[in-house]
C-alpha positions as CSV (number, residue, x, y, z in Angstrom):
1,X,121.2,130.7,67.9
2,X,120.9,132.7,71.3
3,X,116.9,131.6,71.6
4,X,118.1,127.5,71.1
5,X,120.8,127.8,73.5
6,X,118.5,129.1,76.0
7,X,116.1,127.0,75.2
8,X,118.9,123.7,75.5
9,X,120.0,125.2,78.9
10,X,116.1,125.4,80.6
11,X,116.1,121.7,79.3
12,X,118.9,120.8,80.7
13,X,118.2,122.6,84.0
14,X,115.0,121.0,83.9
15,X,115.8,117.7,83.8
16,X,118.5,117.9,86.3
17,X,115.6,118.9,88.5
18,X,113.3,116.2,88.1
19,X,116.2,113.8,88.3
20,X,117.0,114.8,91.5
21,X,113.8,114.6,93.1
22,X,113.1,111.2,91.6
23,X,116.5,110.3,93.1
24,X,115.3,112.0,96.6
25,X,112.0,110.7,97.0
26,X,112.9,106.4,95.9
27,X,116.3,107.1,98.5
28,X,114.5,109.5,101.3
29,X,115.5,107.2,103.4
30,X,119.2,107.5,102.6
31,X,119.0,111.2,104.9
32,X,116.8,110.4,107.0
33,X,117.8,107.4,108.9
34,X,121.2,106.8,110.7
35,X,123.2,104.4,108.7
36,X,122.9,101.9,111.4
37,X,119.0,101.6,110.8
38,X,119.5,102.2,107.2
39,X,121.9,99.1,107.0
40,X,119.2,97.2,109.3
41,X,116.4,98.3,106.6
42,X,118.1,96.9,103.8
43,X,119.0,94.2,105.5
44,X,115.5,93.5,106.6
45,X,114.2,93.9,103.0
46,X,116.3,91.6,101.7
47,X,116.2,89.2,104.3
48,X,112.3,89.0,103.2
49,X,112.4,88.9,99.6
50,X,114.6,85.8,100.5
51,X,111.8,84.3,102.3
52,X,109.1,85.5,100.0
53,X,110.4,86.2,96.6
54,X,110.5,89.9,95.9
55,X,107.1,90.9,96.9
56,X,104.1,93.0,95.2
57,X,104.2,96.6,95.4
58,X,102.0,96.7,97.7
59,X,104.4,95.3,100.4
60,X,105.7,97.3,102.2
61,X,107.9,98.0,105.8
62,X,107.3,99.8,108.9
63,X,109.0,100.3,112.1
64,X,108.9,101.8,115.6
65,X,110.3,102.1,118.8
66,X,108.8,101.0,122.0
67,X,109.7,99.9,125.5
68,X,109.8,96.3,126.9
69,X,111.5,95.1,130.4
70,X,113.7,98.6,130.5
71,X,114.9,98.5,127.0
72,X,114.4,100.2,124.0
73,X,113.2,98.1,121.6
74,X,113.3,98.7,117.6
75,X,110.5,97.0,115.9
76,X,110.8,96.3,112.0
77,X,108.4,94.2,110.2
78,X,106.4,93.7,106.9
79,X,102.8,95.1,106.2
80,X,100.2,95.3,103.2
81,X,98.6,97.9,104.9
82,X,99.6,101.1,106.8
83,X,97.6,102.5,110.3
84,X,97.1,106.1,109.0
85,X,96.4,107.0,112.9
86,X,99.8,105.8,113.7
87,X,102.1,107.2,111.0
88,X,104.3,110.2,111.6
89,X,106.3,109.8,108.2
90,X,107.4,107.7,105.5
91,X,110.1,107.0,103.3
92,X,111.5,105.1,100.9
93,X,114.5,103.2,100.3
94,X,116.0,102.0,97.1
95,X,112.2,102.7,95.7
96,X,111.0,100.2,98.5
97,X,108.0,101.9,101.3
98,X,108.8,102.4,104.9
99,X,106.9,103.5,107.2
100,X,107.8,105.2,110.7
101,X,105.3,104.6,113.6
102,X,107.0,106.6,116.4
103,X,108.4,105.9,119.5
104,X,105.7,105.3,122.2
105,X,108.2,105.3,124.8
106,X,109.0,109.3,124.0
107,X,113.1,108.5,125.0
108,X,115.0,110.2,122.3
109,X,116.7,107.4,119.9
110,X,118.6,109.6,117.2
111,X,117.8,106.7,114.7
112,X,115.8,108.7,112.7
113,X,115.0,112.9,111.4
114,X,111.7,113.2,111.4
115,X,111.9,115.9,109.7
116,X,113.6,114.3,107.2
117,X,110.2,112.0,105.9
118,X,107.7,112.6,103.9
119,X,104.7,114.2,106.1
120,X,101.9,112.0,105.5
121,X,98.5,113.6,104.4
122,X,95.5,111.1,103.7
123,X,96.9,108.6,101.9
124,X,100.4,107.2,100.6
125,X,99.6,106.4,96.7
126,X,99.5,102.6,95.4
127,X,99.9,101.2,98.8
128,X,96.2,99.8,100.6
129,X,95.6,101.8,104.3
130,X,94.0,100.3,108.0
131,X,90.4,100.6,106.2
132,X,91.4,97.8,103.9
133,X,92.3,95.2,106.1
134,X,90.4,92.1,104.5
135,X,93.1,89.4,103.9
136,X,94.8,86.9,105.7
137,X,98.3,87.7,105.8
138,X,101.8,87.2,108.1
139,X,103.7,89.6,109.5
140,X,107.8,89.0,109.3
141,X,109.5,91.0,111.8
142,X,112.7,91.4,113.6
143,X,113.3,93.1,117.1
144,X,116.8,94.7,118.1
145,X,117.8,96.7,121.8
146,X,119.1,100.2,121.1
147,X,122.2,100.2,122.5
148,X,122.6,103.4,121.1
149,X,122.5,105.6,118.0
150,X,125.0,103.4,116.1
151,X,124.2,99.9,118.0
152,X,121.3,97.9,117.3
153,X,121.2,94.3,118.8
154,X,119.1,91.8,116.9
155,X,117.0,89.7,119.7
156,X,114.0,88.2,117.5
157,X,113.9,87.6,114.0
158,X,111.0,85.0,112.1
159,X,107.4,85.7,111.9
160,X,104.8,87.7,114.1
């Protein structure tokens, strides 16, 4: 009776585990972004399964920060393939990809924990990279100023 309770418990255990991590790694994003960019994500994403439909899994998002005219500018937009030169992590969101490009501007935003992503390697599984870049395709995007770590205001939103 002792060896099946064990045995129930290490099941048990076990699954709790892998449940976890499958929750972790479809909601990275969740920890690893402010709420503020997490809420303009989500927005984003479902602001282009209205234009679109709900897209292919190999659709994906990516986002960065640069400056333009003395602001900081947040970038967000859709790809169907990733630059592997520029990534410096990825996440994803309610099981959707996004990927984080950096800042060029090297001013520190607070929007998002680095450390927090998943480290990308050589490749990001199911999803096509820069040496696949064969198709005609359009890029939706929306721009917003960083006011600060819990302001973001929208100033573009349409196609790129």
């Amino acid at each position: 009776m002792k060896k099946y309770i064990c045995v129930l418990f290490v099941m048990l255990y076990c699954f709790g585990c892998k449940r976890d991590s499958k929750f972790d790694e479809n909601n990275r994003g969740s920890i690893a972004f402010t709420p503020v960019l997490r809420d303009k994500i989500e927005n984003f994403i479902s602001y282009a399964d209205s234009v679109w439909g709900k897209k292919e899994k190999e659709e994906f998002y990516t986002f960065f920060m640069h400056k333009r005219n003395d602001k900081e500018i947040l970038f967000l937009g859709t790809s169907f393939f990733y630059k592997k030169k520029r990534i410096k992590g990825y996440a994803f969101l309610n099981g959707r990809l996004v990927v984080y490009y950096g800042n060029s501007s090297g001013q520190e935003q607070d929007l998002v924990n680095v450390a927090k992503l998943i480290q990308f390697v050589d490749t990001i599984p199911g999803y096509r990279s820069d040496a696949c870049i064969d198709m005609d395709y359009q890029v939706l995007k929306r721009e917003y100023v960083i006011c600060d770590k819990d302001s973001l205001s929208l100033i573009y939103s349409g196609f790129y």
